[in-house]
C-alpha positions in Angstrom: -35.6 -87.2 109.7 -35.7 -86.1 106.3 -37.5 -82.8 105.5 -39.4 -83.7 102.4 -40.6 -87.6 101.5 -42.2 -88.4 98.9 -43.2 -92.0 97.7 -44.5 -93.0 94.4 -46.3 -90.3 93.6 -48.6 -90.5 90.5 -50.1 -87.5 89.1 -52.4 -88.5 86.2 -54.4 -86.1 83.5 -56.8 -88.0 82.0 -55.2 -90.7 80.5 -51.7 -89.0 80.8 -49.2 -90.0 83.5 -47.4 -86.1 84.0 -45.3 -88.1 87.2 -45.0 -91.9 86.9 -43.9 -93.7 90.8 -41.5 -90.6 92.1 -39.3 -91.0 95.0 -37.7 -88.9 96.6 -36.0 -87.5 100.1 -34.5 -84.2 100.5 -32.6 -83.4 103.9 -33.4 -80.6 106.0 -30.8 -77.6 104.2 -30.7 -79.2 101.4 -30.9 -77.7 97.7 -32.1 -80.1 95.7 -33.2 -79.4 91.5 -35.5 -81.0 89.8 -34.1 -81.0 86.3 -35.5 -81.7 82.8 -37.1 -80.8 79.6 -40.4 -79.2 79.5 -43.5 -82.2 79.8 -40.5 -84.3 82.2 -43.2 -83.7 85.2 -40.9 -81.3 87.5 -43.2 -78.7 87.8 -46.1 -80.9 88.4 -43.9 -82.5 90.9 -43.1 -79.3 92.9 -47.2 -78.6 92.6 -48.2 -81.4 94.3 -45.2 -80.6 96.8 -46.9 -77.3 97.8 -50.6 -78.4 97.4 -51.5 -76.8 94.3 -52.3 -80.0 92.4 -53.8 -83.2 94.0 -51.5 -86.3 93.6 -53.3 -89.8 91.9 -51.2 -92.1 94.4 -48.2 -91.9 96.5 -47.5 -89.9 99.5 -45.7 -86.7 100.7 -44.5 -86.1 104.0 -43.1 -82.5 105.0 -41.0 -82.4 108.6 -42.4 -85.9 109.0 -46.1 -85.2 108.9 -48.2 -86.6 106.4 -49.5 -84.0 103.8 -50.9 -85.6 100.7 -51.9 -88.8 100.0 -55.0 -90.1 98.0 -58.2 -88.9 99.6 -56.9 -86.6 102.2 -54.6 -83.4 101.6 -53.4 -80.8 103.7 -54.4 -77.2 102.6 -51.1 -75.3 100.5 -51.4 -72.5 103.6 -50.8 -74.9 106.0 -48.3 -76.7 104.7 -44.8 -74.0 106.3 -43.9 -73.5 102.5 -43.0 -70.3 100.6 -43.0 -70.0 97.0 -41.6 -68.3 94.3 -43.0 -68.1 90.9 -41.8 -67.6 87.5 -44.1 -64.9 87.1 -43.5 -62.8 90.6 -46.8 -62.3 91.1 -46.6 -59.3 93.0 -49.4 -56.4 93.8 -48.3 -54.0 91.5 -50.1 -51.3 93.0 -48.8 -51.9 96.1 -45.4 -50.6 98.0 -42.5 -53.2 97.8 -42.7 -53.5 101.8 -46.8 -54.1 101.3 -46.2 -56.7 99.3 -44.3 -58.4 102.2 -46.2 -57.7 104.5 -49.6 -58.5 102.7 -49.6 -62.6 104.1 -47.9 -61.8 107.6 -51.3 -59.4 108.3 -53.6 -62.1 106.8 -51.9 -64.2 109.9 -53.0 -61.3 112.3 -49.2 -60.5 113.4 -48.7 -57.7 115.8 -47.9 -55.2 114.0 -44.5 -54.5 115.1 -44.0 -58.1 114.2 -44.9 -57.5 110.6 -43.3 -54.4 110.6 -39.7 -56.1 112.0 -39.8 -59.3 109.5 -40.2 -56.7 106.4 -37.4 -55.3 107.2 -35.2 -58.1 107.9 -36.5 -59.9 104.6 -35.6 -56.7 102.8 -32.4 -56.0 104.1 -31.1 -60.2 103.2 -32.1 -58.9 99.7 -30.8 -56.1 99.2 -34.0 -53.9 98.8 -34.3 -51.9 102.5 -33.5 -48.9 100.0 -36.8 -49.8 98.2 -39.3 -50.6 100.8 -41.5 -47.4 99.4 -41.5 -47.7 95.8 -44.0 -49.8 94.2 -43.5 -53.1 92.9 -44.8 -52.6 89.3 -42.0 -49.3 89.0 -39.1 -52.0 89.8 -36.7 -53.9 86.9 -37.1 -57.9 86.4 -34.0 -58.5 88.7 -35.3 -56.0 91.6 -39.0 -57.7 91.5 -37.4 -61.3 91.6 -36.0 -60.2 94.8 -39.1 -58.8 95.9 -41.0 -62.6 95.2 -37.6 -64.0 97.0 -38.1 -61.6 100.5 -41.9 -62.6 100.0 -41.4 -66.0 100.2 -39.1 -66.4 103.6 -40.8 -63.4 105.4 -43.3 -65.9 106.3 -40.5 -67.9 107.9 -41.5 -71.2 106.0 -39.8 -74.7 106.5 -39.7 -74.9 103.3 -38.6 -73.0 100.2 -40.1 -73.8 96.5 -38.8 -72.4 93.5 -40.5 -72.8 90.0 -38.6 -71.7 87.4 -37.5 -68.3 88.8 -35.5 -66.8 86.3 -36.8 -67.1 83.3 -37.9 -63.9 82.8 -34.5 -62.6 83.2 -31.7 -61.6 80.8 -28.6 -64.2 81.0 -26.3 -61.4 83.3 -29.0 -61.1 85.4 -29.5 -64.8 85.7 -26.0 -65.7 86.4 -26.1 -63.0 89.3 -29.4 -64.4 90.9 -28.8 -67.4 90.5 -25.3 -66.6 93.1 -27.5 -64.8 95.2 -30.4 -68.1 95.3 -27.2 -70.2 96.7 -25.7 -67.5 98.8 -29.3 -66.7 100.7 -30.5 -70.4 100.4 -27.2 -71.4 102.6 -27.0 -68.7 104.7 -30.6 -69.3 106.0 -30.2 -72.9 106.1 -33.6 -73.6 104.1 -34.6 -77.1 102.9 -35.3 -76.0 99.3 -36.6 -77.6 96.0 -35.7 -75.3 92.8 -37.4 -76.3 89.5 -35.5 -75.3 86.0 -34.7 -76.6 82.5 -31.7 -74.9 82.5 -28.5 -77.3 83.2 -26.1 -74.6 83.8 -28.2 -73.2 86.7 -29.1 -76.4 88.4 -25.0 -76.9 87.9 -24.6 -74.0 89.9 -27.1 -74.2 92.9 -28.0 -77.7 93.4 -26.3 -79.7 96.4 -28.3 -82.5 94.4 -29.9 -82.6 90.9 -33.2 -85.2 90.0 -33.1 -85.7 86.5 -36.6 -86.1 85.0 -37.4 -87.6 81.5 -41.0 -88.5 81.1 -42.3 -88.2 84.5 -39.3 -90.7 86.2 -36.4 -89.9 87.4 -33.6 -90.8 85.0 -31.0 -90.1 87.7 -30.3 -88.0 90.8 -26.9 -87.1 92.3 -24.2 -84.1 92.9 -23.8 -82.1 90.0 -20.4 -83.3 89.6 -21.6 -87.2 89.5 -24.3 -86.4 86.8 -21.8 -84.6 84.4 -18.8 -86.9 85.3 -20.1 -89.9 85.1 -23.8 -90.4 83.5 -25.9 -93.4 83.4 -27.8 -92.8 80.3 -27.5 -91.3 77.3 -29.8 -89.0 78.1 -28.5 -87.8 80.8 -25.4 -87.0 79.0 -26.7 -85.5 76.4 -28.9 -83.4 78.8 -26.2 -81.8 81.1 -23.6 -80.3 79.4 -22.2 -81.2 76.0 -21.3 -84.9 74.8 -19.8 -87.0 71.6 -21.7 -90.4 71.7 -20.7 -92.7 69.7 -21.5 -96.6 68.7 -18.7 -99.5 70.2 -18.2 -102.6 70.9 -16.5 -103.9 74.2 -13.1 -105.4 72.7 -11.3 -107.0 75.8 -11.4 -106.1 79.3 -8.0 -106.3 81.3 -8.2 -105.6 84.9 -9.2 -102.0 85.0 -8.8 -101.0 81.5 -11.3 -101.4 79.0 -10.5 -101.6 75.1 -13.5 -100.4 72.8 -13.7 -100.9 69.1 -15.2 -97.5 67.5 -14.8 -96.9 63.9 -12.3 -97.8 62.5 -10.0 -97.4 66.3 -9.4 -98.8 69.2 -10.0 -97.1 72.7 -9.0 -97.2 76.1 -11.1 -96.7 79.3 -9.8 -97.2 82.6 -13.6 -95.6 84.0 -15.4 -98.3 85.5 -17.9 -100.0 84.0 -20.3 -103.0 84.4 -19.4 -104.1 80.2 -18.5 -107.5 79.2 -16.5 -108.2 76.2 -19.1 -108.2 73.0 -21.2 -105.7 74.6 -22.6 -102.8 72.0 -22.0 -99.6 73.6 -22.7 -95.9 73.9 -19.3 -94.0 73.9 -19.4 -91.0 75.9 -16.7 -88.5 75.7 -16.9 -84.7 76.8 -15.4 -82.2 74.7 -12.7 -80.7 77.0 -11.2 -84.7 77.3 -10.5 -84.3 73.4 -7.2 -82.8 73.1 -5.3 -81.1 70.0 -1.9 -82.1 70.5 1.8 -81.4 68.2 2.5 -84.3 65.6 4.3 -87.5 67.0 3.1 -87.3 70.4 1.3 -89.9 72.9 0.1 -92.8 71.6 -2.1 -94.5 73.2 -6.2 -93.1 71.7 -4.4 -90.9 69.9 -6.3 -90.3 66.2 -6.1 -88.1 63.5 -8.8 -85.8 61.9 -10.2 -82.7 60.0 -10.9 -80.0 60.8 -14.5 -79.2 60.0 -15.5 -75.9 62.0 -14.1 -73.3 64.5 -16.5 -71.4 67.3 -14.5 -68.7 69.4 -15.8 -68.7 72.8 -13.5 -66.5 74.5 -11.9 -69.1 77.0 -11.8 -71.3 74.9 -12.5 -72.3 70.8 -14.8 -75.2 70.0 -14.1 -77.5 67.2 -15.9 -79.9 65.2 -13.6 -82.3 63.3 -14.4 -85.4 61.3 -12.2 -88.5 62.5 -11.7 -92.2 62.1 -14.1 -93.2 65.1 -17.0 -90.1 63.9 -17.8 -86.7 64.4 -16.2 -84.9 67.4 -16.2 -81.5 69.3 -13.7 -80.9 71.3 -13.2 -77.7 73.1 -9.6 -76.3 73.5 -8.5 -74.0 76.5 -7.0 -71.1 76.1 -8.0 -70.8 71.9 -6.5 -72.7 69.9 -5.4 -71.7 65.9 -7.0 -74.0 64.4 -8.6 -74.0 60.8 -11.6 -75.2 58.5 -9.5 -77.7 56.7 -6.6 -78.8 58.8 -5.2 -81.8 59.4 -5.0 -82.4 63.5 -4.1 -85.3 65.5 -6.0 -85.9 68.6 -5.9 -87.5 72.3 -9.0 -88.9 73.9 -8.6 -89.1 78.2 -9.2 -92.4 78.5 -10.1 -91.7 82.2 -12.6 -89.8 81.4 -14.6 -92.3 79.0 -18.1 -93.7 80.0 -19.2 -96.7 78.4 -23.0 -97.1 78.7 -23.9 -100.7 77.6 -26.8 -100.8 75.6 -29.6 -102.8 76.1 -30.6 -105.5 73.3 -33.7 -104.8 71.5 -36.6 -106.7 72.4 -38.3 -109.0 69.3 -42.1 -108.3 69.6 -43.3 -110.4 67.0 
């Protein structure tokens, strides 16, 4: 049985659709990220999830029961979730461990009960050495934890996370977000994590729902969604991505021949193209190569150097070439100059063709 079900949910304000028909099932341990731009509907998504916002249709069902559906609703408190908030909202004036231990008394818990879960929920953050100091005294990273030990003190069946570090510097982020996966897995709690950042959902989801205008635009591993998108949003969305305008040349067995510029490219990726098919031409940076004169041939190309980022790890390049503008990011750092002449090698297994879909005459 799944842990969390929704069907077609519809949340409507006013005239505006925020979520338009969402499905979606999420399996009990599960980390699952609802991904997209700000407006996309996530949020409003993870709202109606916890009983914070009423849903216009559909249904959502939490361990099987029956929570939300038009004209009845089951009460947030009720629901076995904990949440965590961009904000922390924490008592200030209160102690870290009063914080924690504010919703187990409104329960009426023994209070040796109360007393116990605070310091379990402390200690699987990392904040036992803390338990006295008030919450308002603490830095952004320590009070995130503090809103973390809130939220599964209570035990919940569920875990909901909206936006939760974005209050954070990006080394603090990069740390919590390791510690969101660690905890998440080591508790085995069903969880549904809301960000616009790609990177983090890249890094905690066991599954990532795309959003674009209140639909899903598609939902998979991390992996699947950067590998091997299925629009060009969702390629220009996670991570980096040359797109470019072709036509389907031939098709021979598994390899694919594309006419781009003023080149010819190979793609052994699958594909549902036919030959004479416009498409979208998807290539990621790292499967652009810089490579000595006079080797390879096969989508091999020449170019210009047009500008030079240092990363670190790695450099990325623009350069202007016979089938458009690239990037291409070389690891370790390249040499590479405004101005040079380079010849190039596209991975032809890594090419995703996305056919595009003939424009409809409304006259």
């Amino acid at each position: 049985m799944s842990a969390i079900r929704i069907n077609g949910l519809v949340k409507r304000h006013g005239g505006v659709a925020a979520v338009q028909g969402l499905d979606l099932e999420v399996e009990p341990g599960e980390l699952v990220v609802l991904l997209g731009p700000s407006g996309c509907g996530k949020t409003t998504t993870l709202r109606c999830l916890a009983g914070l916002e009423d849903a216009t249709e559909g249904e959502i069902h939490i361990g099987g029961a029956l929570v939300s559906r038009p004209g009845y609703k089951t009460p947030p408190e009720k629901r076995s979730i904990g949440m965590v908030f961009q904000s922390y909202a924490l008592w200030p004036h209160m102690t870290v461990a009063e914080n924690l231990a504010f919703g187990l008394r409104l329960r009426r818990l023994p209070a040796a009960e109360v007393s116990e879960r605070v310091e379990t929920a402390l200690r699987l953050v990392g904040l036992s050495a803390l338990a006295t100091r008030n919450a308002g005294e603490l830095s952004g990273g320590q009070q995130q934890r503090v809103a973390l030990a809130r939220a599964i003190v209570l035990e919940p069946e569920i875990l909901l996370f909206d936006e939760p570090l974005s209050n954070l510097d990006a080394k603090m982020r990069e740390r919590m977000r390791l510690e969101i996966r660690e905890l998440q897995k080591r508790l085995g709690i069903t969880t549904v994590y809301v960000t616009h950042d790609q990177q983090e959902a890249m890094v905690i989801a066991d599954r990532i729902v795309l959003m674009n205008a209140g639909r899903v635009e598609q939902m998979g591993a991390p992996r699947q969604l950067y590998e091997r998108p299925v629009t060009q949003f969702a390629a220009d969305f996670i991570g980096v991505a040359n797109a470019l305008g072709g036509v389907v040349h031939s098709i021979d067995g598994a390899r694919t021949t594309v006419a781009v510029g003023n080149a010819m490219l190979e793609c052994t990726t699958q594909n549902d193209c036919r030959q004479g098919d416009a498409v979208d031409v998807i290539i990621r940076p790292e499967h652009v190569s810089v490579i000595p004169e006079h080797e390879g041939t096969a989508n091999c190309l020449r170019g210009q150097v047009t500008d030079v980022i240092f990363l670190g790890s790695s450099t990325d390049i623009g350069i202007a070439s016979g089938i458009g503008s690239l990037r291409a990011q070389v690891s370790p750092p390249g040499v590479e100059v405004p101005g040079q002449e380079v010849r190039l090698k596209v991975n032809p297994a890594a090419i995703v063709l996305l056919r595009r879909e003939p424009a409809v005459n409304k006259a």
